[in-house]
C-alpha positions in Angstrom: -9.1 -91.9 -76.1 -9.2 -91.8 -72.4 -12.1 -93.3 -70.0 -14.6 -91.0 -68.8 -15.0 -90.2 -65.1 -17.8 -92.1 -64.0 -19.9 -90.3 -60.8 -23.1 -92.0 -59.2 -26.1 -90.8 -60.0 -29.4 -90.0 -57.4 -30.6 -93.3 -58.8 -27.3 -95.4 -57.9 -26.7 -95.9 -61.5 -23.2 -94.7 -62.8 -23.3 -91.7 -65.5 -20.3 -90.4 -67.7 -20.2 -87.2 -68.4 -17.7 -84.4 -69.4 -17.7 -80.5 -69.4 -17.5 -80.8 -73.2 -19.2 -81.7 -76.1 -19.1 -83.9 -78.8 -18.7 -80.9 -81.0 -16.1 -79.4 -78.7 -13.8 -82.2 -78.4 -13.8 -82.3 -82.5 -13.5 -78.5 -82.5 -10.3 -79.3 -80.5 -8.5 -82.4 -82.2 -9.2 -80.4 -85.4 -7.2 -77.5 -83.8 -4.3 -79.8 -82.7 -4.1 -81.1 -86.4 -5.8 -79.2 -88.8 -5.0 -82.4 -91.5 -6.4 -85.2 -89.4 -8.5 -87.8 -91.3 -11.7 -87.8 -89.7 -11.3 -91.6 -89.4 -8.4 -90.8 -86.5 -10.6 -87.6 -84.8 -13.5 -90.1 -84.8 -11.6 -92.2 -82.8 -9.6 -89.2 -80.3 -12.8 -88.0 -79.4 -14.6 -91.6 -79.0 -17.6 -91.1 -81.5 -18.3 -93.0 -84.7 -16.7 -92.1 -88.0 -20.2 -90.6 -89.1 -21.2 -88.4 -86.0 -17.9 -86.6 -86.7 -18.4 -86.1 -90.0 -22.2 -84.6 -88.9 -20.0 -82.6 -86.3 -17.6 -80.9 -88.7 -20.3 -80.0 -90.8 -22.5 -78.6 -88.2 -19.2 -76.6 -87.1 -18.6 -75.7 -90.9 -22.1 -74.6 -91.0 -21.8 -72.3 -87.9 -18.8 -70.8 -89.2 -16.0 -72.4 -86.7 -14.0 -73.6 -89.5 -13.7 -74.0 -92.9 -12.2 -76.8 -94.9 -9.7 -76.6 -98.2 -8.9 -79.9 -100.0 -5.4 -80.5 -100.4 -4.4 -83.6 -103.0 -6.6 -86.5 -101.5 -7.1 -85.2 -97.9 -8.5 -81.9 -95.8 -7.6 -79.6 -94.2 -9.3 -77.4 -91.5 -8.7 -74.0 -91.0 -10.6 -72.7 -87.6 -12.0 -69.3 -87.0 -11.3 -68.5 -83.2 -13.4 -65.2 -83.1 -16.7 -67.5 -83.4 -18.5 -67.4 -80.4 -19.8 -69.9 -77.9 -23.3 -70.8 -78.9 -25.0 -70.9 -75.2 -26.2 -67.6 -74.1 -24.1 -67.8 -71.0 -21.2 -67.6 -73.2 -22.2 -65.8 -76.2 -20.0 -63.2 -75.1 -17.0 -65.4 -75.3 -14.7 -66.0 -78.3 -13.9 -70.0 -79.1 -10.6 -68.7 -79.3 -10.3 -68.6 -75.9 -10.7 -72.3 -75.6 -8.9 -73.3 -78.1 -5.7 -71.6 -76.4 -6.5 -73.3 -73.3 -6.4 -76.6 -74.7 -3.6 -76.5 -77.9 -1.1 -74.2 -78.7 -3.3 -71.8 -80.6 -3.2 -67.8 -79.5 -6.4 -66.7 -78.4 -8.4 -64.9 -81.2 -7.9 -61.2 -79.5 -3.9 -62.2 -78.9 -3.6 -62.7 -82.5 
């Protein structure tokens, strides 16, 4: 896990922030390996061991992926035609993101 950029706020207190979320970030260690132990995506994307665990079930939930167990361990299998949640990019496939950030074809290339 990298540090956050760190950006004054009005108040001259520091914030961190990023143009992702928590479920984003997940979304995308998931896509870079589909058989990580949440334990180790916990850790990439800098949240407990638990809030992932909420995460892949909200994302499970909402139809972004699905999960098989193999032997002792999962695995993940995304569904890049699910669309962004925000209104401003319903229109937009997660696909698209996914590409941007791993080697994954976009939903409509595949």
């Amino acid at each position: 896990m990298t540090a956050m950029a760190t950006t004054e706020s009005g108040y001259g207190t520091p914030r961190n922030w990023t143009f992702l979320t928590n479920h984003g970030h997940v979304l995308l260690a998931i896509a870079r390996n589909p058989t990580a132990r949440l334990r180790d995506v916990a850790h990439e994307v800098g949240v407990t061991e638990r809030a992932a665990h909420a995460i892949v079930a909200d994302l499970e939930a909402g139809g972004y992926l699905s999960r098989t167990r193999v032997g002792r361990r999962n695995e993940y299998t995304l569904n890049p035609a699910g669309r962004f949640r925000h209104p401003a990019e319903a229109d937009q496939e997660v696909g698209a993101l996914l590409a941007l950030f791993t080697e994954l074809p976009a939903a409509s290339d595949a």
